[in-house]
Backbone as CSV, one residue per row, in Angstrom:
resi,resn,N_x,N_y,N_z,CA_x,CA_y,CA_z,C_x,C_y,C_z
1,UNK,86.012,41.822,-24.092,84.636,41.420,-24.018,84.324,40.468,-25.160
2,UNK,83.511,38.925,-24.987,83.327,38.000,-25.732,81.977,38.622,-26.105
3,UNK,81.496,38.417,-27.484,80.668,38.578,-28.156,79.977,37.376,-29.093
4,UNK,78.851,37.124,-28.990,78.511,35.676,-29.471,77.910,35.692,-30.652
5,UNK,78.189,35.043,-31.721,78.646,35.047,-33.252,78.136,33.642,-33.500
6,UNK,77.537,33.596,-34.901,77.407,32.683,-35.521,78.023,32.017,-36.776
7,UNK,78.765,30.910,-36.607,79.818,30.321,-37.994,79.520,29.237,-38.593
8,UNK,79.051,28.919,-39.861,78.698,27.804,-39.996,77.593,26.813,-39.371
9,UNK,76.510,27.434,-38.811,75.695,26.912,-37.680,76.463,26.205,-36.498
10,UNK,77.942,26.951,-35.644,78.236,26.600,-34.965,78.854,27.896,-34.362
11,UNK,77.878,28.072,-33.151,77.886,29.254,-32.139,79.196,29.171,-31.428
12,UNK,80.147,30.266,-31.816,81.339,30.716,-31.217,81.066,32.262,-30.516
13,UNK,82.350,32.325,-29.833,82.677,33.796,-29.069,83.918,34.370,-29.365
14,UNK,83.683,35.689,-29.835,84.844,36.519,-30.539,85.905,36.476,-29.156
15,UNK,86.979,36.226,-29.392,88.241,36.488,-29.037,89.388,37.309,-29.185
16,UNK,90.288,38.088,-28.542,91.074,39.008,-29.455,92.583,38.532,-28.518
17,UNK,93.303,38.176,-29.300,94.893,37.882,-29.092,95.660,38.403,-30.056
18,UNK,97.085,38.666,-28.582,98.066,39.416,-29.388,99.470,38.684,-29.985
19,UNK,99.363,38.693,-31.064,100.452,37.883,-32.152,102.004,38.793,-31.973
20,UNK,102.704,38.235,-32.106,104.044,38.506,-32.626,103.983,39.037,-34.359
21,UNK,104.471,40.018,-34.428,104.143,40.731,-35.929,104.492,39.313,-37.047
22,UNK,106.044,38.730,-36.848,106.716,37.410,-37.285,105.537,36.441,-37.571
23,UNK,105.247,35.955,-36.390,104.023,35.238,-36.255,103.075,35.024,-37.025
24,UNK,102.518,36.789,-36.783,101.136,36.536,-37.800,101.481,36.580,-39.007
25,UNK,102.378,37.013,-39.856,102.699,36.683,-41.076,102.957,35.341,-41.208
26,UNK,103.394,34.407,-40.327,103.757,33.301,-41.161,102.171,32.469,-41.116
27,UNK,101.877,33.257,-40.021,99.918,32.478,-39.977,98.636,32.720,-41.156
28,UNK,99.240,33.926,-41.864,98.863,34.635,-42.702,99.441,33.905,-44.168
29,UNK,100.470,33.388,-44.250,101.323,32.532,-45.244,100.670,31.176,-45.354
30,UNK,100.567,30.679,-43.900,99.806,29.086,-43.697,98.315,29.218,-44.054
31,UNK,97.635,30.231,-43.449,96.175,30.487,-44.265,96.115,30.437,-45.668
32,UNK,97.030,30.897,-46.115,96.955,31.355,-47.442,97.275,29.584,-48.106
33,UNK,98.660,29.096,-47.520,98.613,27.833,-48.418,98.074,27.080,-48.149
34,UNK,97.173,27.000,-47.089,96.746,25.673,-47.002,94.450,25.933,-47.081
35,UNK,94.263,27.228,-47.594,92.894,27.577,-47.776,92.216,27.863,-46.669
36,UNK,92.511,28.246,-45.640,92.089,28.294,-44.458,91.695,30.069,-44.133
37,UNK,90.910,30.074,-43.461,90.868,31.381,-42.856,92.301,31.460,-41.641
38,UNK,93.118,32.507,-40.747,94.029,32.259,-40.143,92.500,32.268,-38.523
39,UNK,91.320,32.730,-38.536,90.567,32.397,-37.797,90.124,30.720,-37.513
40,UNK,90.161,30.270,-38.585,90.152,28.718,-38.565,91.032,28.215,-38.021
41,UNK,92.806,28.612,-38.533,93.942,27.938,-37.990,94.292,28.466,-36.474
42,UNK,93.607,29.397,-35.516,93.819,30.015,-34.619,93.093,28.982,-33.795
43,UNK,91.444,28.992,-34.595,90.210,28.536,-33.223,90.770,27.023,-33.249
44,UNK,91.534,26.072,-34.160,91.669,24.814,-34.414,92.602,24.617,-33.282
45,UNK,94.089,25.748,-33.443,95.057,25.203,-32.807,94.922,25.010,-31.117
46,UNK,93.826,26.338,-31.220,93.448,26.452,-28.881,92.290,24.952,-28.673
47,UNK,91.744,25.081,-30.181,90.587,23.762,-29.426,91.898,21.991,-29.503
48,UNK,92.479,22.283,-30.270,93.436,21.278,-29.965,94.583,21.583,-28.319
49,UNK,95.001,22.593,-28.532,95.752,23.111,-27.251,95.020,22.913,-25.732
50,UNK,93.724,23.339,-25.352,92.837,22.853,-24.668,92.471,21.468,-24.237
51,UNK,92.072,20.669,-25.376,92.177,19.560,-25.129,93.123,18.705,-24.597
52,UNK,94.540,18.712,-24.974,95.909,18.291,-24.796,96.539,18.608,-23.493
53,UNK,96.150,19.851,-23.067,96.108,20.148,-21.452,95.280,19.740,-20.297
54,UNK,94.071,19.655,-21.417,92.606,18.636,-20.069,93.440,17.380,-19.965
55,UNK,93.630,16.794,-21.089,94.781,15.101,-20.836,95.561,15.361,-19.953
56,UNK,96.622,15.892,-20.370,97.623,15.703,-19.564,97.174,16.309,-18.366
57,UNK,96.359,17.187,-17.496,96.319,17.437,-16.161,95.724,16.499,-15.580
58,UNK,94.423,15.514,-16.409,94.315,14.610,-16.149,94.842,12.937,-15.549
59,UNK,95.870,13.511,-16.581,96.574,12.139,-16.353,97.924,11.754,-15.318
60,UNK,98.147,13.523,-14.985,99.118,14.070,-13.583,98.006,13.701,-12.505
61,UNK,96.857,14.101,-12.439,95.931,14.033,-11.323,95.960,12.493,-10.911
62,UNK,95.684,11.611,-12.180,96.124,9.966,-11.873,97.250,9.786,-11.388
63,UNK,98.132,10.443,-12.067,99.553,9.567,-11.348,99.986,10.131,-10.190
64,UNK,99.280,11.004,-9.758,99.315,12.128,-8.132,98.334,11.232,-7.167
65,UNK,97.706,10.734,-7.275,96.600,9.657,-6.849,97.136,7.921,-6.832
66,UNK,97.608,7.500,-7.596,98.931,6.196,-7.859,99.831,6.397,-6.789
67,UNK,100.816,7.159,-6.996,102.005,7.757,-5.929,101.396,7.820,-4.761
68,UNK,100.288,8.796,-4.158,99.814,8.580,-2.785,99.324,7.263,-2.151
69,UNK,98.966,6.408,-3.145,98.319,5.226,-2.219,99.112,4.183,-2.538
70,UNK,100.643,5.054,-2.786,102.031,3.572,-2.532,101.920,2.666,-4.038
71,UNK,101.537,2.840,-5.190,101.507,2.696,-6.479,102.391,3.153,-7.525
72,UNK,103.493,3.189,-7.518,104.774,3.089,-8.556,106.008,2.662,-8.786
73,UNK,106.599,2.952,-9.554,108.072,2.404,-9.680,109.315,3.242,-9.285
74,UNK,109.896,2.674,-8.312,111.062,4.238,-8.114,111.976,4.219,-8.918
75,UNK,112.384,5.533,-9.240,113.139,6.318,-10.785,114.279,5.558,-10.761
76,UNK,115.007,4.644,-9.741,116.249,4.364,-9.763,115.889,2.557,-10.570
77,UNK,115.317,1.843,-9.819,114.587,1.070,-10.625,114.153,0.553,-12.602
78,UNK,113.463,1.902,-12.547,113.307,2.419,-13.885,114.702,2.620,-14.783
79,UNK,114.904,3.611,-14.187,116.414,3.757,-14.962,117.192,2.461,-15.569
80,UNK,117.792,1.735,-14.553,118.740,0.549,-14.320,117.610,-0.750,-15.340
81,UNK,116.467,-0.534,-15.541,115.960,-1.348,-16.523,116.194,-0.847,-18.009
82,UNK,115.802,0.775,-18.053,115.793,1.292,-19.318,116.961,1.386,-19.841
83,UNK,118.193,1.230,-18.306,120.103,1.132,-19.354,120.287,-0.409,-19.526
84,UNK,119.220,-1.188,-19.009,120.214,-2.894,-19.435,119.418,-2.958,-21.125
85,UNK,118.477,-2.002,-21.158,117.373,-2.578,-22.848,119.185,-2.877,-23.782
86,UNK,118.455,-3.694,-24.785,119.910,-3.908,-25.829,121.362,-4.545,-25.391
87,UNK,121.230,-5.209,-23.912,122.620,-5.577,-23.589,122.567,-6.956,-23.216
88,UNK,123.585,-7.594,-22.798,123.685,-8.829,-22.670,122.508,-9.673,-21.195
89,UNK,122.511,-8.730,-20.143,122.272,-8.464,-19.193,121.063,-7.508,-18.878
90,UNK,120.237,-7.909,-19.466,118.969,-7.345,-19.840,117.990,-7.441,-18.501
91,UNK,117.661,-6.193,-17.459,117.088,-6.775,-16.535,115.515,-7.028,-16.706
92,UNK,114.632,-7.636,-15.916,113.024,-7.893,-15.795,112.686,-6.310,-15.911
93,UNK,111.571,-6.701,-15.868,110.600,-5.231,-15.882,110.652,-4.663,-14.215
94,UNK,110.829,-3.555,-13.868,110.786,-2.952,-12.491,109.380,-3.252,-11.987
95,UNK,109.034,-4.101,-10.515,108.442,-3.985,-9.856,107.139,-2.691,-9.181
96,UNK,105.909,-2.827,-8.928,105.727,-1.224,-7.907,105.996,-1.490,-6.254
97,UNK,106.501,-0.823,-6.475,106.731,-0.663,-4.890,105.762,-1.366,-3.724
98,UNK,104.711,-1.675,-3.948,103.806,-1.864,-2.968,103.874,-3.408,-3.166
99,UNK,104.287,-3.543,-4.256,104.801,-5.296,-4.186,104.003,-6.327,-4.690
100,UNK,102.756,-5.882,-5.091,101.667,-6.768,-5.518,101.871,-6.843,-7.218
101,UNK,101.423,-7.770,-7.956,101.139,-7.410,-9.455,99.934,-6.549,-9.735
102,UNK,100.139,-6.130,-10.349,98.828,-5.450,-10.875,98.553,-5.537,-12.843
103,UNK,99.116,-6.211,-12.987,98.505,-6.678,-14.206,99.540,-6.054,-15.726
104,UNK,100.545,-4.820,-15.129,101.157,-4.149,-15.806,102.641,-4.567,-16.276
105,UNK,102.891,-5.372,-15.305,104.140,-5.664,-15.451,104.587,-6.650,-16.515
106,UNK,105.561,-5.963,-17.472,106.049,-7.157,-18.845,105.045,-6.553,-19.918
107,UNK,103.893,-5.454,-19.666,103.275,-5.201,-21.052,103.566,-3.511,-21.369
108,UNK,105.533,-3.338,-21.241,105.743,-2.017,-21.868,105.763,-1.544,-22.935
């Protein structure tokens, strides 16, 4: 059960998670050296963790949306560019499939 708390004039909700004994000592070590409450280094690391997952599902949802309407590069393509980088025989940038420019190509 969340319980609503006041920190710093910034309204949070109590949370309770279960640590690895290992864990919380070394979280307990990092609080300690770096001045932190290990409540600070906990609520910091999920509001960073959270965020980093809204991106990236975000940015799967784009490229799930690209791919359906015939918008990418096929992996074999890709590849055979990313093994000529550094060689004599250096190929162009891979094409998208649908064949048009779109403005991307040559700015990797």
């Amino acid at each position: 059960m969340c319980e609503n708390v006041f920190m710093a004039n910034t309204r949070s909700a109590t949370f309770s998670v279960r640590l690895k004994p290992a864990t919380k000592r070394r979280l307990a070590k990092l609080a300690k050296d770096s001045g932190r409450s290990a409540n600070f280094l906990i609520s910091d690391a999920v509001e960073s963790y959270v965020a980093d997952q809204e991106r990236l599902r975000a940015e799967i949802r784009r490229a799930d949306r690209q791919v359906k309407s015939g918008h990418y590069i096929k992996h074999e393509d890709m590849k055979a560019w990313l093994l000529s980088w550094g060689t004599k025989h250096e190929l162009p940038p891979p094409k998208c499939v649908c064949g048009k420019a779109h403005g991307n190509e040559g700015r990797w």
